[in-house]
C-alpha positions as a printed Julia matrix, in Angstrom:
255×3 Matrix{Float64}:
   0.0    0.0     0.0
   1.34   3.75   -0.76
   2.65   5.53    2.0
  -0.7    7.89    2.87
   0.79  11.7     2.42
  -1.16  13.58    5.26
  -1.03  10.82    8.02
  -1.42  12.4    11.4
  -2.67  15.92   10.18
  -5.16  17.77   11.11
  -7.23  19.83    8.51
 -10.37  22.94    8.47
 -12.25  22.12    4.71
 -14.6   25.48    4.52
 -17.21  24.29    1.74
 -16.92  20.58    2.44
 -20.68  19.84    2.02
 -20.16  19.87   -1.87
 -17.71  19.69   -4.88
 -14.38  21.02   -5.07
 -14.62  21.45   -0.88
 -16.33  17.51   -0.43
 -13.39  16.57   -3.24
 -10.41  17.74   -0.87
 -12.19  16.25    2.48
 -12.69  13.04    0.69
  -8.68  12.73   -1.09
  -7.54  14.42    2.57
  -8.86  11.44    4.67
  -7.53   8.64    2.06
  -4.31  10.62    2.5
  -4.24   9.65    7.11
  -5.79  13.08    7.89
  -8.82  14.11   10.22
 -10.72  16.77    8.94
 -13.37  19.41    9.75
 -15.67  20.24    7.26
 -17.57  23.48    7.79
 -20.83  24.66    4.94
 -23.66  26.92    5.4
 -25.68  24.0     4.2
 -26.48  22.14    7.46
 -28.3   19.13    6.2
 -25.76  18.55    3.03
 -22.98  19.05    5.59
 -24.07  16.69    7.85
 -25.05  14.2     5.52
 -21.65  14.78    3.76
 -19.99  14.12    6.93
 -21.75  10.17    7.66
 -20.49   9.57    4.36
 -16.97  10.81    4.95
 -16.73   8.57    8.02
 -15.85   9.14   11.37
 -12.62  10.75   10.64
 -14.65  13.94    9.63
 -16.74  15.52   12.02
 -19.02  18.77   10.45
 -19.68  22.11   11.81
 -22.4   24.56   10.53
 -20.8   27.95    9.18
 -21.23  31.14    7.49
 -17.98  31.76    6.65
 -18.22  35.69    5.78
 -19.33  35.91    9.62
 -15.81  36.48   11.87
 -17.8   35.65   14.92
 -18.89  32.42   13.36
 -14.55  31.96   12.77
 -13.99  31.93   16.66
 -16.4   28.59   17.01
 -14.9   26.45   14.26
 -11.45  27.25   15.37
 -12.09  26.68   19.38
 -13.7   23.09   17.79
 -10.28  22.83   15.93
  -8.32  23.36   19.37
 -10.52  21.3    21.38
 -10.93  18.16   18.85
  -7.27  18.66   17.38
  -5.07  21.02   19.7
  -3.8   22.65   16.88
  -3.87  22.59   13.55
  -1.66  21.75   10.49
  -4.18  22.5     7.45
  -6.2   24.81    6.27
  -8.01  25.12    3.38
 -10.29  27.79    2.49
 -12.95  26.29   -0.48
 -16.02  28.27    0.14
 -17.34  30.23   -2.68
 -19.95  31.78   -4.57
 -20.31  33.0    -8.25
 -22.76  35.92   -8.56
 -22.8   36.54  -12.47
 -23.48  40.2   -13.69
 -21.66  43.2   -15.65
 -20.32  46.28  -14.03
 -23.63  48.04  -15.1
 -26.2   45.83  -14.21
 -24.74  44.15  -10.87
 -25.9   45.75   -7.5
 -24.09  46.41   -4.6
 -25.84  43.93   -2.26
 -24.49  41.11   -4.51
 -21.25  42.92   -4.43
 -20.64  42.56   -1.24
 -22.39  39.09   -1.1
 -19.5   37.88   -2.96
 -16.39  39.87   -1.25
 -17.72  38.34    2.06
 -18.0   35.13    0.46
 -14.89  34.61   -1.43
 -12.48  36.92   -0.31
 -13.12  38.0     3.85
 -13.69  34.25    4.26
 -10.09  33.6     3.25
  -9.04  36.67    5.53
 -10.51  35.04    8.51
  -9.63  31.66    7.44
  -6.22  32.95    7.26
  -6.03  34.53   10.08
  -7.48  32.38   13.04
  -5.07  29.64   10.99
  -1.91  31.26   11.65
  -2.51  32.29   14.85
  -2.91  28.21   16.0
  -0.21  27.13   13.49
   2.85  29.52   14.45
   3.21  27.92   17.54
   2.86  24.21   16.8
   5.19  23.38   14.48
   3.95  25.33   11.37
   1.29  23.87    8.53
  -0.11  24.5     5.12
  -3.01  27.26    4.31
  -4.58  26.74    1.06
  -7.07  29.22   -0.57
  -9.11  28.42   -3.7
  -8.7   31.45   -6.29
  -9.62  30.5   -10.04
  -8.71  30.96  -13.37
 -10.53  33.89  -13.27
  -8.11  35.65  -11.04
  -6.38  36.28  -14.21
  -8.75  35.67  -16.74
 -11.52  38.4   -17.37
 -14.93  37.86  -18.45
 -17.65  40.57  -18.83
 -20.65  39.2   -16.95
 -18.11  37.9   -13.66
 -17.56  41.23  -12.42
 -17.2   40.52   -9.1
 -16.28  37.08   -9.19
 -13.33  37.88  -11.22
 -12.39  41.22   -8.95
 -12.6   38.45   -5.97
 -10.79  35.92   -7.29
  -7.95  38.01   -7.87
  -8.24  39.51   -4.23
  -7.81  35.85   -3.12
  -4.47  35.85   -5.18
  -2.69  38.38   -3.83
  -3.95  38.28   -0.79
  -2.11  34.7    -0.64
   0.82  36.05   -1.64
   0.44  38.69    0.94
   0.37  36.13    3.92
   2.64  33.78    2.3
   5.15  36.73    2.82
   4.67  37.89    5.9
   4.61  33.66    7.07
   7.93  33.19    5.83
   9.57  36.5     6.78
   8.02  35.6    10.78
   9.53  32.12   10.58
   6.36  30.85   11.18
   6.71  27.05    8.98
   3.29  28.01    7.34
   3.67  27.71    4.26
   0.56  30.06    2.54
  -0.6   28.81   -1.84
  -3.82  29.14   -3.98
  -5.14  26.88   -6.43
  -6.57  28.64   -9.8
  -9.19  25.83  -11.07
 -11.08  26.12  -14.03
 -14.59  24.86  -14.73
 -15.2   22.1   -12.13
 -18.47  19.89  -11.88
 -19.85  21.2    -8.99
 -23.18  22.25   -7.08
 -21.86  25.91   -7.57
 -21.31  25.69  -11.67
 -25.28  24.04  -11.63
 -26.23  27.03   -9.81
 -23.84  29.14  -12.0
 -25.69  27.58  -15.27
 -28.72  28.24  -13.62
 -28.74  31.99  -13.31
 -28.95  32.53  -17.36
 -31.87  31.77  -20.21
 -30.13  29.51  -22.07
 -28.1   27.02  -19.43
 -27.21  23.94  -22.12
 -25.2   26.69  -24.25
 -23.42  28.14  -21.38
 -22.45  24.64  -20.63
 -21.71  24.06  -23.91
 -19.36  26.95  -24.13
 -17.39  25.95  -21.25
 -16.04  22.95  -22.17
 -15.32  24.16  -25.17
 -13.37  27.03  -23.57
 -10.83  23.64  -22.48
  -8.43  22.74  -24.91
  -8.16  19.45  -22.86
 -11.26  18.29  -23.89
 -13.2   18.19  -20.95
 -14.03  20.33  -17.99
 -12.63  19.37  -14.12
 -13.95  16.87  -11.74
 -13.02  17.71   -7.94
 -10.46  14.95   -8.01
  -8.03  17.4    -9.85
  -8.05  20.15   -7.57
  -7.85  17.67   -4.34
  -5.23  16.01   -5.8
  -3.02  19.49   -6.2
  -4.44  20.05   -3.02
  -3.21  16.58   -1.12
   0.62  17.99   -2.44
   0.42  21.23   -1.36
  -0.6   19.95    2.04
   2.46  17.43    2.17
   5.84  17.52    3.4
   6.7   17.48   -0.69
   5.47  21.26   -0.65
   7.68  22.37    1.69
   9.49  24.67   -0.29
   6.97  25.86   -1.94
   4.86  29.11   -0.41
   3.53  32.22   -2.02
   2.56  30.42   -5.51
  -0.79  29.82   -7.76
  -1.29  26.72   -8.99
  -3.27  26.84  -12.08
  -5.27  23.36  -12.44
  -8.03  24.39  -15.51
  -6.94  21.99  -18.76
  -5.25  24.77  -20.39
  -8.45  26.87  -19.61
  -6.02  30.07  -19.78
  -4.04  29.58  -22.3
  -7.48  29.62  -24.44
């Protein structure tokens, strides 16, 4: 049997009810770890949590809410006493155009996608620095770098998410903290979130359509690719490695 790459550690999944999040919970525990799993979905998270076994345990939470932060991290300390991963999934794509989107889902999706990752971020270091180090991982996307009209937000997120990785990565390394900080830029995964995505629009067969075609690879992502770049990024094999994007999208960018 392979040697299993995360055995011992002890991992936060925000977004682990569904896709890309459920992907890296799943891969995690294969790999020896014990994971939280946190979602605003309480029923899929629970239910997501039986099925990932009793190496998982779930915890309900809105992850733009700080004070919501300070009860999945005491959890952490009390189930774990510390901490080695974390990886900040949780997301939300809010389509619209810089004239016709609205402030409300604005801010829905800076709270979302880029404070969570702030807080994530932040509570992780501060039971990391002392115990040894550990891995953060935040999920950008391809659209970090790649624009699209109707994604204002999403893509203006995305990219906050980027450098804000870079940001901590930095200031990690230069306080000799052992965290090492990455993001993962994946492109069009089959998830909850791209049904919901496909959703929002008249015609949701052509937008579907259109995005795998946007793949020179043929095909668009399963959550197995992005846990898989995840599982390394997590290992001791990543130890050198901080402050980087990690583009996992089937040549999505290059398109």
């Amino acid at each position: 049997m392979a040697k299993q790459r995360l055995l011992g550690k002890r991992a936060i999944i925000t977004g682990g009810a569904t896709g890309i999040g459920y992907g890296i919970a799943l891969r995690f525990i294969a790999e020896g770890a014990t994971v939280i799993i946190t979602d605003i979905d309480k029923l899929g998270g629970t239910q997501a949590a039986q099925r990932l076994g009793p190496d998982c345990e779930f915890v309900h939470h809105d992850v733009a809410v700080s004070e919501q932060w300070d009860n999945v991290f005491a959890i952490a300390a009390a189930r774990f006493s510390g901490l080695d991963i974390m990886a900040n999934v949780a997301g939300v794509t809010l389509m619209g155009t810089i004239e016709d989107m609205d402030v409300e889902t604005w801010d829905k999706t800076m709270g979302i996608n880029v404070r969570s990752c702030f807080l994530g971020c932040q509570g992780a270091i501060k039971l990391m620095k002392n115990d040894g180090g550990g891995a953060i991982i935040n999920m950008a996307s391809v659209s970090s770098f790649k624009a699209q009209p109707e994604l204002v937000a999403y893509n203006a997120s995305k990219a906050g998410v980027d450098m804000m990785t870079k940001s901590v990565a930095l200031h990690c390394a230069r306080s000799g903290y052992g965290i090492n900080v990455n993001s993962i830029n994946p492109g069009v995964i089959q998830t909850d979130m791209l049904t919901k995505v496909v959703s929002q629009v008249e015609n949701g067969d052509a937008l579907m359509d259109s995005y795998k075609a946007m793949h020179p690879i043929g095909r668009i992502g399963e959550p197995a690719d992005v846990a898989a770049m995840a599982v390394y990024l997590a290992s001791e094999e990543a130890s050198f490695i901080t402050g980087a994007a990690f583009t996992v999208d089937g040549a999505l960018g290059l398109n």
